[in-house]
N, CA and C atoms as an extended XYZ file, in Angstrom:
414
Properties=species:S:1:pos:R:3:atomname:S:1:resname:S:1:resid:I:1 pbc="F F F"
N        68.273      147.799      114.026 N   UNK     1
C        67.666      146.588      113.492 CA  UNK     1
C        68.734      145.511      113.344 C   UNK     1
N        67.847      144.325      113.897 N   UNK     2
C        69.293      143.348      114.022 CA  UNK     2
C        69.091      142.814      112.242 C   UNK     2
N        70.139      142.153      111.438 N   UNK     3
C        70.636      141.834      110.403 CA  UNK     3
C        71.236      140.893      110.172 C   UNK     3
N        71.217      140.108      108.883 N   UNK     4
C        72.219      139.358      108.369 CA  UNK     4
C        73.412      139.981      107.727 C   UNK     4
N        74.490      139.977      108.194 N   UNK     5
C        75.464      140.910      107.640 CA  UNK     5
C        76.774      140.140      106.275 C   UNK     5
N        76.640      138.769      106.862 N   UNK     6
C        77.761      137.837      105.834 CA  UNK     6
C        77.466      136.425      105.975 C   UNK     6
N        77.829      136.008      104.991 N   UNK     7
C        78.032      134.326      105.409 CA  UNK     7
C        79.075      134.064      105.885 C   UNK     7
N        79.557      133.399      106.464 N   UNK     8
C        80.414      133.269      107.373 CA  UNK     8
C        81.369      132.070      106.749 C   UNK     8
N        80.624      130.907      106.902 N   UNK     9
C        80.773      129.637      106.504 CA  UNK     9
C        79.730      128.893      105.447 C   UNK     9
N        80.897      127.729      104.579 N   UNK    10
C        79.955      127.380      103.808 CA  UNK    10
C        80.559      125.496      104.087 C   UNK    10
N        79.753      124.762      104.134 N   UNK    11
C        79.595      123.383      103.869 CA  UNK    11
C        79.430      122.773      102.613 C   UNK    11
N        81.178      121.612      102.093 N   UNK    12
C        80.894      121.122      100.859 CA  UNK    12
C        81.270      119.635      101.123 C   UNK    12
N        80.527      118.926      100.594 N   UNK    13
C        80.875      117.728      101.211 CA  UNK    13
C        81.759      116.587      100.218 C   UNK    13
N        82.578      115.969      100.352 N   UNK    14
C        83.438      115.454       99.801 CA  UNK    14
C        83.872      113.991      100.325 C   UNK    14
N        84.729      113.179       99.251 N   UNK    15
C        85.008      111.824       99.867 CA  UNK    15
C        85.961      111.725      100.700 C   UNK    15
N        86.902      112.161      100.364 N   UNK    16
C        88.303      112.027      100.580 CA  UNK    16
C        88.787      113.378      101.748 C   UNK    16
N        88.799      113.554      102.863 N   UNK    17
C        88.694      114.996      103.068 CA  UNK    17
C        90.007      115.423      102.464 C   UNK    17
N        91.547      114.571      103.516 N   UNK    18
C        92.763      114.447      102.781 CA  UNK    18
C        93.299      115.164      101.633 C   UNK    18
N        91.814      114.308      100.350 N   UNK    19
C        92.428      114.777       98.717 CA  UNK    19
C        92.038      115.924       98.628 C   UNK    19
N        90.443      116.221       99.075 N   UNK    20
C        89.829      117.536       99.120 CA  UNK    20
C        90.849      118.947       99.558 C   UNK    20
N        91.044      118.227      100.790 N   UNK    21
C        91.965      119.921      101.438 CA  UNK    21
C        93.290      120.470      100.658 C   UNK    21
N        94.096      119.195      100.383 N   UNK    22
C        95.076      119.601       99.444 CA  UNK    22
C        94.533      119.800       97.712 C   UNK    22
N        93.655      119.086       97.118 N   UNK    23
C        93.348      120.387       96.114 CA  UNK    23
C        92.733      121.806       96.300 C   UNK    23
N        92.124      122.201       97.469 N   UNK    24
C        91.560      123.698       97.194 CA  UNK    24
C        92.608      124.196       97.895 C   UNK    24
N        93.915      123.322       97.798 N   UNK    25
C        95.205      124.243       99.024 CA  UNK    25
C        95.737      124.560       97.866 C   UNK    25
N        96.459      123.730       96.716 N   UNK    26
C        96.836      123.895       95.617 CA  UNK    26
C        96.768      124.275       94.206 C   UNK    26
N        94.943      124.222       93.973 N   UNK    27
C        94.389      125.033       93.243 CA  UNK    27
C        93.711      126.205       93.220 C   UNK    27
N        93.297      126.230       94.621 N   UNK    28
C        92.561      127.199       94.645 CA  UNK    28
C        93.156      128.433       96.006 C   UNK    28
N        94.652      127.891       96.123 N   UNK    29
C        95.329      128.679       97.461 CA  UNK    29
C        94.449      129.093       98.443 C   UNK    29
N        93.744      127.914       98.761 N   UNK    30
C        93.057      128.117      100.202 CA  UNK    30
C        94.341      127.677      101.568 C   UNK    30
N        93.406      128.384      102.585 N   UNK    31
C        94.616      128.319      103.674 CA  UNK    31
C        94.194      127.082      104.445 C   UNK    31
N        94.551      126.187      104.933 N   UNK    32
C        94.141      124.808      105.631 CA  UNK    32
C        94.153      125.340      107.181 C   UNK    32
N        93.426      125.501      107.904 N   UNK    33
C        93.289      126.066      109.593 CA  UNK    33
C        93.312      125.016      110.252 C   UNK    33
N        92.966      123.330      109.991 N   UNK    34
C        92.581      122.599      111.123 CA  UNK    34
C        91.673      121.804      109.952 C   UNK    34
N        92.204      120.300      110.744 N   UNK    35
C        91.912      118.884      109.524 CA  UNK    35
C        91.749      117.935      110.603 C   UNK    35
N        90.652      116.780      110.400 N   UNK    36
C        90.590      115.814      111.256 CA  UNK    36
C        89.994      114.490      109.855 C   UNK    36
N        90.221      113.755      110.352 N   UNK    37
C        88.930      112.454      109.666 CA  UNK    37
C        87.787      113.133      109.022 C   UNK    37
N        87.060      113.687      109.191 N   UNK    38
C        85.497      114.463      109.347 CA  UNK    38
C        85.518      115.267      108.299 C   UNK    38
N        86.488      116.366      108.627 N   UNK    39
C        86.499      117.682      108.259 CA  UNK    39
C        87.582      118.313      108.048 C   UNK    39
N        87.725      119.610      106.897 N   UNK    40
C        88.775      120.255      107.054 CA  UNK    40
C        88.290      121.240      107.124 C   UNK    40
N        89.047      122.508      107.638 N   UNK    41
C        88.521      123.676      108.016 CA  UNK    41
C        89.673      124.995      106.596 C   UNK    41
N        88.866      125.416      105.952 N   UNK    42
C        89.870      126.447      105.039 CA  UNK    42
C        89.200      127.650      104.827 C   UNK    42
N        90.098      128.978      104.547 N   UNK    43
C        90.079      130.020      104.907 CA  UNK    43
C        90.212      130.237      102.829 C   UNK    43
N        88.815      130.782      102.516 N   UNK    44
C        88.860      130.976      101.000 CA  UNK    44
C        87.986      132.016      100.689 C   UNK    44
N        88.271      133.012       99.718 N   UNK    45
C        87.224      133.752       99.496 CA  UNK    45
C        87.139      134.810      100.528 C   UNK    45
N        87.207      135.138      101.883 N   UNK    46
C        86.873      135.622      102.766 CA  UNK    46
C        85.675      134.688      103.774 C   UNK    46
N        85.988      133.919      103.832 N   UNK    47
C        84.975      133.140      104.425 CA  UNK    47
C        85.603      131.779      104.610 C   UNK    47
N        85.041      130.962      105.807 N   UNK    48
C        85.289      129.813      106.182 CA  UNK    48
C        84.964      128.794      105.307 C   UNK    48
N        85.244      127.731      104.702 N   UNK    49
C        84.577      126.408      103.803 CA  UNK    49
C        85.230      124.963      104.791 C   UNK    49
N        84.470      124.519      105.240 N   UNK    50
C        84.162      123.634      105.832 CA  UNK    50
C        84.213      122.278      104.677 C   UNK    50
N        85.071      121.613      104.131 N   UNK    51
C        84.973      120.417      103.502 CA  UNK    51
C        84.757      119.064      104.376 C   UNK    51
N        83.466      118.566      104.522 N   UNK    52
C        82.856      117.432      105.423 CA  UNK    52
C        82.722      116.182      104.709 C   UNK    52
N        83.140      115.637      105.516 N   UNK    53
C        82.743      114.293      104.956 CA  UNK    53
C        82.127      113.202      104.601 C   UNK    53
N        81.370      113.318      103.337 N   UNK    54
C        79.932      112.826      103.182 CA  UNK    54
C        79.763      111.441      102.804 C   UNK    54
N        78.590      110.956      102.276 N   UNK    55
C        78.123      109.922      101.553 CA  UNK    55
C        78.623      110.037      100.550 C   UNK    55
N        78.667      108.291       99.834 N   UNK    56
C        78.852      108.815       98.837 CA  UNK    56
C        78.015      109.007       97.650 C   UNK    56
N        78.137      110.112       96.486 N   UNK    57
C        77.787      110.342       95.630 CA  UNK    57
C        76.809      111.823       96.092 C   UNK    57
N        77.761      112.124       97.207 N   UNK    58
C        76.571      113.844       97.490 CA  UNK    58
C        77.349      114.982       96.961 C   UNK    58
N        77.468      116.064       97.019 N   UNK    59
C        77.678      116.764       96.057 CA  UNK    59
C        76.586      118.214       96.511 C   UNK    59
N        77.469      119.291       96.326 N   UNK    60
C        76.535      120.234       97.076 CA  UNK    60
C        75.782      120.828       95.620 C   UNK    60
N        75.546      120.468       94.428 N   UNK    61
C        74.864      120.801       93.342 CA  UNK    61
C        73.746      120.177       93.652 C   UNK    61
N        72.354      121.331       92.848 N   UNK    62
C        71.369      120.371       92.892 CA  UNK    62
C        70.241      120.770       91.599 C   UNK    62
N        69.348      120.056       91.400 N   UNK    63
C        68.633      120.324       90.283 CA  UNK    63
C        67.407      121.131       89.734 C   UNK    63
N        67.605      122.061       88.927 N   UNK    64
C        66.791      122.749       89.148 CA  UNK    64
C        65.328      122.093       88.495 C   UNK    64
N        64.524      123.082       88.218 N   UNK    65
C        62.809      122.836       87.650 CA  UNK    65
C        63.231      121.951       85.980 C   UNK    65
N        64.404      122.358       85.790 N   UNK    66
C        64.052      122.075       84.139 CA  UNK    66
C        65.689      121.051       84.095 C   UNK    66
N        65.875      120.633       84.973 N   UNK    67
C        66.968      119.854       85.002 CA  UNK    67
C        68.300      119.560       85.068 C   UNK    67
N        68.443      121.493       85.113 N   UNK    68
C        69.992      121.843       84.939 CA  UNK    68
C        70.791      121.431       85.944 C   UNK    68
N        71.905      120.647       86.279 N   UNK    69
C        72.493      120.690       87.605 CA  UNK    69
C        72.986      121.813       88.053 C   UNK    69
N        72.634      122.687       88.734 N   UNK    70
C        72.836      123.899       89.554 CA  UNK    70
C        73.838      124.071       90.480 C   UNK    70
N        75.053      125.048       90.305 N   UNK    71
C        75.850      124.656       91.340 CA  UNK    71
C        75.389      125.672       92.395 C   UNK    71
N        76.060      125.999       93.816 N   UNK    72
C        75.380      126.478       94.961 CA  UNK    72
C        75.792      127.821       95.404 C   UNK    72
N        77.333      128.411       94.976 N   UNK    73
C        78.319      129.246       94.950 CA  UNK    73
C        78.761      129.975       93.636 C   UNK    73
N        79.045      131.416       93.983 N   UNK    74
C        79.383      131.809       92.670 CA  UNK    74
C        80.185      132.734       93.798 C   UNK    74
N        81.751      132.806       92.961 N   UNK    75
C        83.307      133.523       93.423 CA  UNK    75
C        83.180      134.720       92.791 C   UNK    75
N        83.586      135.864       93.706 N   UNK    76
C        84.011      136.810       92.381 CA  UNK    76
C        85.473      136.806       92.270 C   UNK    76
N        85.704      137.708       91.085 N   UNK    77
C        86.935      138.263       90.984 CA  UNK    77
C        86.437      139.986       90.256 C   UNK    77
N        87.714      140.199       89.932 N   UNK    78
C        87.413      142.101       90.061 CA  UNK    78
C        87.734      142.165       88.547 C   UNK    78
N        87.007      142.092       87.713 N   UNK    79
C        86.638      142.253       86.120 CA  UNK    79
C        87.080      140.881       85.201 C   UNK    79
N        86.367      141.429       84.340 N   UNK    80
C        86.715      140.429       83.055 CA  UNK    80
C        88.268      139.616       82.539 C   UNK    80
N        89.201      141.088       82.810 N   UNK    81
C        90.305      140.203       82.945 CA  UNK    81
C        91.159      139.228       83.751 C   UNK    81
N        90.364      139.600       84.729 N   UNK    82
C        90.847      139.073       85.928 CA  UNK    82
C        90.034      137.395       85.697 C   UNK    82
N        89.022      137.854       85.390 N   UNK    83
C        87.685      135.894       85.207 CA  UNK    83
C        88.920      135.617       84.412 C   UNK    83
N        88.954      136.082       82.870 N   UNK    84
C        89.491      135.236       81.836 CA  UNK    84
C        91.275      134.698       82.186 C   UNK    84
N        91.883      135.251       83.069 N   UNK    85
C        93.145      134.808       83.795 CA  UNK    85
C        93.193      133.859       84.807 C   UNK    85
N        91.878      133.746       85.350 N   UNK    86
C        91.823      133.018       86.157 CA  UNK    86
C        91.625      131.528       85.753 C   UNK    86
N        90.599      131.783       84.668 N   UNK    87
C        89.960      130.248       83.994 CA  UNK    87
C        91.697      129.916       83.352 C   UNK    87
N        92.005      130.601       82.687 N   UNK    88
C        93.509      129.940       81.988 CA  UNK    88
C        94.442      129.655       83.457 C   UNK    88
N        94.496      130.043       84.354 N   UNK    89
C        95.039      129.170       85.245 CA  UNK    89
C        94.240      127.844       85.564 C   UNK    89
N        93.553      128.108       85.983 N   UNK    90
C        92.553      126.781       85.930 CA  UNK    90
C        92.736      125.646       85.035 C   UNK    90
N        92.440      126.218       84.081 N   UNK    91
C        92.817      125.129       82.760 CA  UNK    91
C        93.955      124.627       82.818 C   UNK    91
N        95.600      125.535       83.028 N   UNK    92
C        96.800      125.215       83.353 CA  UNK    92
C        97.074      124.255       84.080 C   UNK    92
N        95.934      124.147       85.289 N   UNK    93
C        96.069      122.940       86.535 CA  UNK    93
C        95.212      121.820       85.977 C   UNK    93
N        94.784      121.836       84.877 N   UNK    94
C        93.927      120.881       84.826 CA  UNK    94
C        92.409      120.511       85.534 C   UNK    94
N        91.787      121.690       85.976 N   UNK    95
C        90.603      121.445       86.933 CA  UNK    95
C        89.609      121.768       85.822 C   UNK    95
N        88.391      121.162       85.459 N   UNK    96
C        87.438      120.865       84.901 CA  UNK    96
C        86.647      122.349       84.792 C   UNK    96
N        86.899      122.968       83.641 N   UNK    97
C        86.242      124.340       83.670 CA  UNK    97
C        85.369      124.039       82.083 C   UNK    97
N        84.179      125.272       82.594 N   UNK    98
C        82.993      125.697       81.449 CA  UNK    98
C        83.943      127.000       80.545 C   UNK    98
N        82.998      127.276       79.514 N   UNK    99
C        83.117      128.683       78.737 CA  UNK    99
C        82.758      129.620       79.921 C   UNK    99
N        83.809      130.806       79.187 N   UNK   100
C        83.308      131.861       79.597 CA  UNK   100
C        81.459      132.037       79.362 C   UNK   100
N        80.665      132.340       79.712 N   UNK   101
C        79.343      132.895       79.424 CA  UNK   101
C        78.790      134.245       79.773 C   UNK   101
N        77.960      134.923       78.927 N   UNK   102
C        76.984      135.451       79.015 CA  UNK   102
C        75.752      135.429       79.407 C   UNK   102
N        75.640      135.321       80.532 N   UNK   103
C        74.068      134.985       80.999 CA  UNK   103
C        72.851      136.157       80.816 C   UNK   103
N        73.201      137.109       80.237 N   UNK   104
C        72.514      138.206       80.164 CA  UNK   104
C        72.159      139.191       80.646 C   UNK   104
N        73.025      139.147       82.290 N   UNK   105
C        73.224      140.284       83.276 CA  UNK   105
C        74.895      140.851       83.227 C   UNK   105
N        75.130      141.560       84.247 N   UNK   106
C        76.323      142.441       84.126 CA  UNK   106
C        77.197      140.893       83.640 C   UNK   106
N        78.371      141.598       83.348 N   UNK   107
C        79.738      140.534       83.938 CA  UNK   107
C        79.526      139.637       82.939 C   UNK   107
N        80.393      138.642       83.057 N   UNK   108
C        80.699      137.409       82.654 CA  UNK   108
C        81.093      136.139       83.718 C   UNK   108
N        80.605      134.641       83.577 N   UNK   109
C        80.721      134.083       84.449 CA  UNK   109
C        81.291      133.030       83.286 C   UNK   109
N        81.980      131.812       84.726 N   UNK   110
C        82.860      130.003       84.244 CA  UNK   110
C        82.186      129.323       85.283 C   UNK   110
N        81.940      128.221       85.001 N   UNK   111
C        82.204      127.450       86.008 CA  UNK   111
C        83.326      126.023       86.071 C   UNK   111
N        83.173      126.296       87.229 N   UNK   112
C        84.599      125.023       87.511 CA  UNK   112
C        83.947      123.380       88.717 C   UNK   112
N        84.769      122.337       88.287 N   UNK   113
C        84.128      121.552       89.080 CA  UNK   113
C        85.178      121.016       90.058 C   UNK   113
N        85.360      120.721       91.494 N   UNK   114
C        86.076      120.057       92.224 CA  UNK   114
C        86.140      118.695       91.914 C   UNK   114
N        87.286      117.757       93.073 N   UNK   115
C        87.714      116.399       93.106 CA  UNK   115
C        86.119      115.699       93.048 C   UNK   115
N        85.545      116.217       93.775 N   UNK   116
C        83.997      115.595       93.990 CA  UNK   116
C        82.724      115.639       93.375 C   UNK   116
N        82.663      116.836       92.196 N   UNK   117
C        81.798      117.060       91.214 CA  UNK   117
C        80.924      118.165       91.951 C   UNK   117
N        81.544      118.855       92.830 N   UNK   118
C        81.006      119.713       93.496 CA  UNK   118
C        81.391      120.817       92.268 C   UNK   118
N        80.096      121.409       91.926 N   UNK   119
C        80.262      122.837       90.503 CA  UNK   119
C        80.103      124.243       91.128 C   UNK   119
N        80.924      125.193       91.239 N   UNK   120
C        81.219      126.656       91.654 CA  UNK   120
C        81.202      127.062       90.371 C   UNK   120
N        80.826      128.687       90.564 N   UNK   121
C        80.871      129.520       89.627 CA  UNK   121
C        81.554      130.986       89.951 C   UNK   121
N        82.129      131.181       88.813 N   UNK   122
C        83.035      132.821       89.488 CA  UNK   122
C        82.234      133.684       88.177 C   UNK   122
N        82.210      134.656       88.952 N   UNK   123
C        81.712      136.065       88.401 CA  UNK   123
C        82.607      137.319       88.330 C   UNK   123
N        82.466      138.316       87.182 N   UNK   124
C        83.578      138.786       86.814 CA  UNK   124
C        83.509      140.250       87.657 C   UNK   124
N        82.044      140.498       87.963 N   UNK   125
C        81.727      141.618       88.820 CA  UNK   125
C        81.541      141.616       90.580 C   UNK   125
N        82.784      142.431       91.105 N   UNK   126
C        83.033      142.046       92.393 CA  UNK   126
C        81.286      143.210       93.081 C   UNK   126
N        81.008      142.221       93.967 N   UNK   127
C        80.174      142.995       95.019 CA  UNK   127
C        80.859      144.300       94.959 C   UNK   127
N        79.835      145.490       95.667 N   UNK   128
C        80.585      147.258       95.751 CA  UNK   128
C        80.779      147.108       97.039 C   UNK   128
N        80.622      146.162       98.132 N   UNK   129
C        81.839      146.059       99.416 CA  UNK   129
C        82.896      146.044       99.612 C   UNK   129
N        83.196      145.129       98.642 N   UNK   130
C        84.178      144.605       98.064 CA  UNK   130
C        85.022      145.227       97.153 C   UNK   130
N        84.045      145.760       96.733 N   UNK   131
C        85.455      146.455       95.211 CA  UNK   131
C        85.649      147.803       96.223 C   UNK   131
N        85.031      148.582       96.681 N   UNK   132
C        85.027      149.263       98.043 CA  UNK   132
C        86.356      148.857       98.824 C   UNK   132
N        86.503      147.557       99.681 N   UNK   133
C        87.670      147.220      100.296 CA  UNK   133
C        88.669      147.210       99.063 C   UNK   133
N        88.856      146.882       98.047 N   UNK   134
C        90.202      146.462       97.241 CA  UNK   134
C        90.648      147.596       96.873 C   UNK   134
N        89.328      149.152       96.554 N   UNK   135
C        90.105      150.367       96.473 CA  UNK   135
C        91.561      150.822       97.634 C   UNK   135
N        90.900      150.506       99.154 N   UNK   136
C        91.226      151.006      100.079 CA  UNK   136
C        92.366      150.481      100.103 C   UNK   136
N        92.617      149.076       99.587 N   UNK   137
C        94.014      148.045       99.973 CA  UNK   137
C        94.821      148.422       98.543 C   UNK   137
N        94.446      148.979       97.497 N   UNK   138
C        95.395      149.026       96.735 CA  UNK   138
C        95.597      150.614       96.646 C   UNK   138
């Protein structure tokens, strides 16, 4: 049976590509592959992110039924200590972070906002692919 197996790539759209690529190079140690006017191409997460170059005031958040601005992405990392180390780096750089929360399922989640008001969220419970691969590598 044929399948969806990963996302591959994700599209975030931004003003500046320039400012864009060098903050998720510097905050978020993404790898920069290839940059033009348009677009930058970075290697984050395990997956491609495509920072494009939009209109302005777009923003890959959007709104839900009851008004919340919704962001589109949620990161993991591999437990609780690992979220709560991460947000204090975060904070260290100065990038626009939430509380830790409880949403009422496993884990604990933050969210953080980019140069562009683009809002990600990291989660403290890694996928079992994943925590699967990090056994094997550590």
């Amino acid at each position: 049976m044929n399948q969806l197996v990963r996302v591959g790539t994700t599209y975030i759209p931004v003003t500046n590509v320039t400012n864009a690529a060098e903050w998720y190079r510097t905050n978020l140690s993404a790898e920069l592959t290839y940059q033009d006017e348009a677009k930058a191409i970075l290697n984050l997460a395990n997956q491609s992110i495509f920072l494009i170059k939009a209109a302005k005031d777009q923003s890959a958040n959007f709104k839900t039924a009851t008004g919340f601005e919704q962001f589109s992405l949620t990161f993991e990392v591999d437990g609780l200590e690992a979220l709560q180390a991460l947000r204090k780096e975060f904070v260290g750089k100065g990038i626009q972070v939430g509380e830790v929360e409880d949403r009422g399922h496993a884990g604990r989640n933050f969210v953080f906002i980019d140069l562009d008001g683009n809002k990600f969220d990291v989660w403290s419970e890694l996928s079992p692919v994943f925590k699967g691969i990090l056994t094997k590598v550590n």
